[in-house]
ZAMARGU-4260 file (C-alpha; in steps of 0.2 Angstrom, whole numbers, plus 5000, padded with zeros to 4 digits):
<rodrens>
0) 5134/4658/5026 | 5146/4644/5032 | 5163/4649/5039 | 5178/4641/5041 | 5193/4638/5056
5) 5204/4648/5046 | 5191/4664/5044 | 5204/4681/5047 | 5199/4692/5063 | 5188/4708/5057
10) 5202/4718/5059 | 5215/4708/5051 | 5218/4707/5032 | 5207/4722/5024 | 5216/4734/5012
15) 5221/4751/5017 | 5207/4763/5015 | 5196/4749/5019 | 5188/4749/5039 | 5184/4760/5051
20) 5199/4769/5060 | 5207/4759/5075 | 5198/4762/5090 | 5183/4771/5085 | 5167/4768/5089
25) 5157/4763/5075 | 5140/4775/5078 | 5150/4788/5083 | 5160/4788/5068 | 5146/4785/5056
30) 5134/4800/5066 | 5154/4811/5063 | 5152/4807/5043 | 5133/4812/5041 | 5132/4827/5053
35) 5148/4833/5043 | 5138/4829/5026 | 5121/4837/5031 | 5125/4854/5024 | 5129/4848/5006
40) 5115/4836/5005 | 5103/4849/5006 | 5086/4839/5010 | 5091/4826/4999 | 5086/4807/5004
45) 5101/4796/5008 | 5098/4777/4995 | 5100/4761/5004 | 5107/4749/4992 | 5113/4730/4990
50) 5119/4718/4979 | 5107/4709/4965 | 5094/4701/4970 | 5096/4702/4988 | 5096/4686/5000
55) 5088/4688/5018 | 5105/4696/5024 | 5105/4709/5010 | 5086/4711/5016 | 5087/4712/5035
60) 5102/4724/5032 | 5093/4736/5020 | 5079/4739/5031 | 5087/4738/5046 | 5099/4750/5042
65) 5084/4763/5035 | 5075/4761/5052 | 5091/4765/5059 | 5095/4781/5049 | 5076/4785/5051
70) 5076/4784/5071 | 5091/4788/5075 | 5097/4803/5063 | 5081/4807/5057 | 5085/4805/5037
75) 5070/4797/5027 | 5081/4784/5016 | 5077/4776/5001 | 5078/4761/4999 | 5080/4751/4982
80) 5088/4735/4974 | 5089/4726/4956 | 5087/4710/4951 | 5073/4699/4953 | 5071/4685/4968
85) 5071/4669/4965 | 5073/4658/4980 | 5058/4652/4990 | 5064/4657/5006 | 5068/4675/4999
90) 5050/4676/4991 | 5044/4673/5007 | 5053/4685/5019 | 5047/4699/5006 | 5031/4695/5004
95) 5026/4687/5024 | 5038/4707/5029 | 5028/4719/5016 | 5044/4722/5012 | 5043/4737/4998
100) 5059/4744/4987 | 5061/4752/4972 | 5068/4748/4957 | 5085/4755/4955 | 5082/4755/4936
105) 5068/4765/4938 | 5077/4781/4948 | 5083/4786/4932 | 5094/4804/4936 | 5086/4807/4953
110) 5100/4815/4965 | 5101/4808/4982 | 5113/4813/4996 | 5124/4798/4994 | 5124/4780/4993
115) 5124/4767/5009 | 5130/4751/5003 | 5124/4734/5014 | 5131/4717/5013 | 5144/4722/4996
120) 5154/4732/4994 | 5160/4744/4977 | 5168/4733/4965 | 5160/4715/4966 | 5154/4712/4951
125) 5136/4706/4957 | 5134/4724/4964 | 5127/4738/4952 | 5128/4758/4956 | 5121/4775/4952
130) 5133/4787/4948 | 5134/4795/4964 | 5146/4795/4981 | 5148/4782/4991 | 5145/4787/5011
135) 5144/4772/5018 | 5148/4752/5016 | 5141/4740/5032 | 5146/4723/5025 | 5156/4706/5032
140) 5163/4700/5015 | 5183/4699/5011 | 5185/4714/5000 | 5185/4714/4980 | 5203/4711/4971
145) 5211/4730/4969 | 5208/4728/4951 | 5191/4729/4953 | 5190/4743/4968 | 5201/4756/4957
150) 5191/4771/4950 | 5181/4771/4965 | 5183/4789/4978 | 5188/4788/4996 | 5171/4781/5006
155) 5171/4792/5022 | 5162/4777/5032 | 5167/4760/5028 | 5163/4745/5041 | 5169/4729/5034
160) 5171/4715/5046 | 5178/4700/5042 | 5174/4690/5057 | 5156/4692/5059 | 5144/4679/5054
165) 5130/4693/5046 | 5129/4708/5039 | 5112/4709/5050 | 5124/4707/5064 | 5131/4724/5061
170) 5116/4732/5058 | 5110/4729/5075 | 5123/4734/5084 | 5121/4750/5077 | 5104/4749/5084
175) 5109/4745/5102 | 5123/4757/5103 | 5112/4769/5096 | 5098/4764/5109 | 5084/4761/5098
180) 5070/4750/5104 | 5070/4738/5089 | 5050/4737/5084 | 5045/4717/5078 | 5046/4722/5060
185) 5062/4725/5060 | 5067/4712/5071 | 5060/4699/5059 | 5068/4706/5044 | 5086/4706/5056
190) 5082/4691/5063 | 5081/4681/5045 | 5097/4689/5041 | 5106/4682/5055 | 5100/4666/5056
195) 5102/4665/5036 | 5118/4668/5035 | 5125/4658/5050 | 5113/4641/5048 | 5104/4648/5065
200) 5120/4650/5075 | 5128/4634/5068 | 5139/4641/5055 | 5154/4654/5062 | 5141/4663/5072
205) 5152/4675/5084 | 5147/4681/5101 | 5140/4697/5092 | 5129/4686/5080 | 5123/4676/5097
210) 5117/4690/5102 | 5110/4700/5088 | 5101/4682/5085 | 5091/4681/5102 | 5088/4698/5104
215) 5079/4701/5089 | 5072/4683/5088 | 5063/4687/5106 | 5053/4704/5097 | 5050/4695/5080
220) 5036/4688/5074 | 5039/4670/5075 | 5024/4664/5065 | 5031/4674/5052 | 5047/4666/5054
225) 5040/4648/5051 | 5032/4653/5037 | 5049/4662/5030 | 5062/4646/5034 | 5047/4633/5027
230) 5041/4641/5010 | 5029/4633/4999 | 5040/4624/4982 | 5033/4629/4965 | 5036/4610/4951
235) 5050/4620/4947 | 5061/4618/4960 | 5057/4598/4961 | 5060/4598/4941 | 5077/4606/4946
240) 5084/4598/4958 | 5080/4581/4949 | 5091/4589/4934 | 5104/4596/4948 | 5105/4575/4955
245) 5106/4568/4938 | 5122/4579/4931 | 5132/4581/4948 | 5146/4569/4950 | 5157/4564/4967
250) 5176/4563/4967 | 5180/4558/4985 | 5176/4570/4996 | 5172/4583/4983 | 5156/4585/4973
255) 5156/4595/4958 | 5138/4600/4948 | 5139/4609/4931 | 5120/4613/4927 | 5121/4620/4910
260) 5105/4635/4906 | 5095/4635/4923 | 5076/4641/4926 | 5081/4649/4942 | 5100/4656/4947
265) 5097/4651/4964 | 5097/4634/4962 | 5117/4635/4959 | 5118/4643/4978 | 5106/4630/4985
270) 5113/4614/4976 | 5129/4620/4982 | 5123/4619/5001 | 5114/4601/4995 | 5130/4594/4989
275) 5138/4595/5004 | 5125/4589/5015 | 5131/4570/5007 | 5140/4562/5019 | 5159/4563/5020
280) 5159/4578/5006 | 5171/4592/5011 | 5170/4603/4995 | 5156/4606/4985 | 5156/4617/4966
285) 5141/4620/4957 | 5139/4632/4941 | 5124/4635/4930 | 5119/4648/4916 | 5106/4663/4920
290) 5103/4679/4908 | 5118/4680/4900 | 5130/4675/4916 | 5139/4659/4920 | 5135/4658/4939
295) 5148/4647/4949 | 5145/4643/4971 | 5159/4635/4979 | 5154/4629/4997 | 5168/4622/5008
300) 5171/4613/5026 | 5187/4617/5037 | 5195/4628/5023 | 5192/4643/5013 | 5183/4647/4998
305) 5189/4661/4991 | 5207/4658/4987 | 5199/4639/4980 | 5187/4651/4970 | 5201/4662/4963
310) 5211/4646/4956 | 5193/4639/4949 | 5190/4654/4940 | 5209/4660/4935 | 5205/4679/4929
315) 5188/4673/4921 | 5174/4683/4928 | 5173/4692/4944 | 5170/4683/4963 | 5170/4686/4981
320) 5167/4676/4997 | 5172/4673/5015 | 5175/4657/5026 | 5168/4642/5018 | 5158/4651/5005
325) 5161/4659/4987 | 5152/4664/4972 | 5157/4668/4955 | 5151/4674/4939 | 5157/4673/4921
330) 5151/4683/4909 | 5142/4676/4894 | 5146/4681/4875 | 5132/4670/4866 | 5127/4658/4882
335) 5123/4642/4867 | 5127/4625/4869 | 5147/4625/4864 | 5149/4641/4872 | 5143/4634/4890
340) 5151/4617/4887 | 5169/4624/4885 | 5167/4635/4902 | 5161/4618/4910 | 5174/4609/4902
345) 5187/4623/4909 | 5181/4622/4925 | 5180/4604/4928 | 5200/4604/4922 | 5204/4617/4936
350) 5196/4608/4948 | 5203/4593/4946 | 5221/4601/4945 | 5218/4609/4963 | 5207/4596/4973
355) 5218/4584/4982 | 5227/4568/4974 | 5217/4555/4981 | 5201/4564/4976 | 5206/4566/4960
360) 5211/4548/4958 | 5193/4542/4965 | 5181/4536/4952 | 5170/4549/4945 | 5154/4543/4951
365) 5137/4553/4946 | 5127/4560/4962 | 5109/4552/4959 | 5119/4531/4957 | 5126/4532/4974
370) 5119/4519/4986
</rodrens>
């Protein structure tokens, strides 16, 4: 995920209650919180979870963090997720990794010991939850609004880091400090998180990310990781993108696509990152309608998404981000015609009102007529 110039330190803007006590280490804190937890549990298998449908981030984290609480604490984790995956990429990391979840819609009343939340946090409104505690949150995203966080109990370990490029990134440290020797599974699965997430080091990647990059890059499977970054396209995609060229239209340096219904939700992520591939674009909004939700990605060079995001979607619908990146969604009453039009028209309004004056003065011209 792209970052920006003007991305806050990982110790600099998060909420109280929110991040690890200054100056503590991060596995000794987290090994503190589950050996003082052991007793309650009973036996009882800690769940790995995510956000819906998890990218190759979410992924890397979930199963990097169970072979982490498997070596190194000796718990057997579940791990599960909802939502179904779309994008190519994705599709391909599960299904090149084996990777194997289970439902969360399918664990029905089953009692774990707590929940270990990766890559979200509790509150965002793409994130969905058993009724059960919260015991730990590894993530790298500015926190949700307080709105959205009330109702929630105290989380005995919560590492969110602003400045790091991957949740991934995270997850292996914890690995390192802990001394596991990371098996080429797992490095694969942390490697596509990384390299996901930061455009293979190009995009905000810290020293930390660096790292975490090579090291597990040098034990993964690299075949495999071809395979993953260069997926097979079903027509669909083609048939899509061809729709996302013919409705998107430039204002300057800003590029703006509303898609109306769409086939696959993840086509509003990846036109996004298209869009702002065109030469001398700087801000990038794309929105499209998916099962009932109104799903909005806001890409952005050398400024940040999220408070560009907050004045897009003015108390409509729930959204997160951090650095050049944000993503929103708007709940859908009927999801017909006149109902998507109206948000498009909404939207289209505030971004005008917000983009710069000599944007907003350029000729609207649609995407797929530039020469």
């Amino acid at each position: 995920m792209p970052m920006t110039k003007n991305q806050p330190s990982a110790s600099r803007g998060l909420p109280e209650g929110i991040g690890l006590p200054e100056g503590v280490d991060s596995l000794v804190h987290l090994r503190r919180v589950i050996d003082g937890l052991r007793t309650e549990w009973k036996g009882r298998r800690p769940l790995v979870l995510s956000h819906r449908s998890p990218d190759p981030d979410a992924l890397g984290a979930m199963f990097g963090l169970g072979f982490l609480l498997r070596e190194a604490f000796g718990l057997e984790p579940e791990i599960a997720a909802t939502g179904a995956i779309h994008r190519a990429e994705n599709l391909a990391m599960v299904g090149e990794l084996g990777l194997e979840y289970r439902e969360l819609s399918e664990l029905g009343s089953e009692r774990f010991a707590g929940i270990f939340l990766v890559d979200t946090q509790p509150g965002f409104g793409h994130t969905l939850l058993l009724d059960q505690p919260i015991v730990g949150v590894f993530d790298h995203h500015r926190p949700p609004v307080e709105e959205a966080r009330a109702g929630f109990d105290p989380i005995p370990h919560y590492d969110v880091r602003l400045g790091i490029g991957a949740t991934s990134t995270i997850i292996y440290e914890y690995c390192k400090k802990a001394g596991l020797q990371i098996d080429a599974h797992t490095a694969t699965a942390l490697c596509c998180g990384v390299r996901f997430d930061t455009g293979d080091l190009s995009q905000g990647a810290t020293a930390l990310d660096t790292e975490a990059f090579y090291e597990t890059f040098r034990i993964a499977d690299r075949s495999m990781l071809a395979r993953i970054a260069r997926p097979n396209l079903p027509p669909a995609y083609f048939s899509e993108l061809h729709r996302s060229l013919a409705r998107g239209r430039r204002y300057g340096k800003v590029m703006v696509g509303f898609l109306g219904n769409m086939r696959n939700p993840e086509s509003v992520a990846e036109t996004a990152d298209f869009f702002l591939r065109m030469e001398g674009a700087e801000v990038s909004l794309v929105g499209g309608a998916f099962e009932g939700r109104y799903h909005l990605s806001l890409r952005c060079l050398d400024r940040e998404a999220y408070p560009l995001m907050e004045a897009i979607l003015k108390d409509e619908g729930s959204f997160g981000g951090r650095g050049g990146v944000a993503g929103g969604q708007i709940p859908l009453e009927t999801g017909d015609d006149l109902e998507l039009k109206r948000i498009e028209r909404r939207l289209r309004a505030r971004v005008m009102r917000i983009i710069d004056p000599e944007d907003r003065e350029s000729p609207s011209q649609p995407i797929s007529k530039l020469v």
